[in-house]
C-alpha positions in Angstrom: 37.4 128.4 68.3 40.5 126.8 70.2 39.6 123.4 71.1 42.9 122.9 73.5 43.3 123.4 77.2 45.6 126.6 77.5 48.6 125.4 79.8 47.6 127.2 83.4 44.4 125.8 83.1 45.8 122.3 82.0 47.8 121.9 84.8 44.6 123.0 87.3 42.6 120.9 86.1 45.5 117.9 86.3 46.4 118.8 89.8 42.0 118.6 90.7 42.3 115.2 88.4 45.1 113.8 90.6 43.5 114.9 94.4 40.4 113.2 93.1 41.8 110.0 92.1 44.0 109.8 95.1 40.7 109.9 97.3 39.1 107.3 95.3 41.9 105.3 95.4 41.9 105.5 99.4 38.2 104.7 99.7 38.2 102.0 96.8 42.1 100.7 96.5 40.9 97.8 94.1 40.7 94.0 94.7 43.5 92.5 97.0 46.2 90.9 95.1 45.6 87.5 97.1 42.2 86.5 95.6 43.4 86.4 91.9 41.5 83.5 89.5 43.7 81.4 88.4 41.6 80.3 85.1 38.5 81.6 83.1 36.3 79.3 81.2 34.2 80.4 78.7 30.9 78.7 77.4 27.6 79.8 75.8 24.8 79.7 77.6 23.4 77.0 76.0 26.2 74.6 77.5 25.2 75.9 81.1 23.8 73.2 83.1 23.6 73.0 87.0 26.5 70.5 87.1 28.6 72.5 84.6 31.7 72.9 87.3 31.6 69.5 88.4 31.5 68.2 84.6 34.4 70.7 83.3 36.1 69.6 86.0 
C-alpha cells in the first residue's frame, strides 16, 4: 500500500488547495494591521477582580 500522493494528483490537489485558500482569504483577509495590542498580561483567575485594569495599571 503506497501511502504518497503520486505527482499528477499532487499537484491537483495543490492547485484546488490554493483556489480555496485564495477565496477564504478574500472573504476573511484577517485582522487589520492597525488594531494590534500593544501588551498581554497574564493572571490566574484567581487574581481577577472587577478593578483588575485599573489596579495593573
Amino acid at each position: 500500500m503506497s501511502t504518497s500522493i503520486p505527482a499528477n494528483k499532487k499537484d491537483e490537489l495543490f492547485n484546488k488547495l490554493k483556489n480555496a485558500n485564495t477565496a477564504f482569504q478574500q472573504i476573511y483577509p484577517g485582522d487589520r494591521t492597525e488594531r494590534q495590542p500593544v501588551h498581554t498580561l497574564y493572571g490566574g483567575a484567581n487574581l481577577f477582580k472587577y478593578d483588575a485594569a485599573k489596579a495593573w495599571d
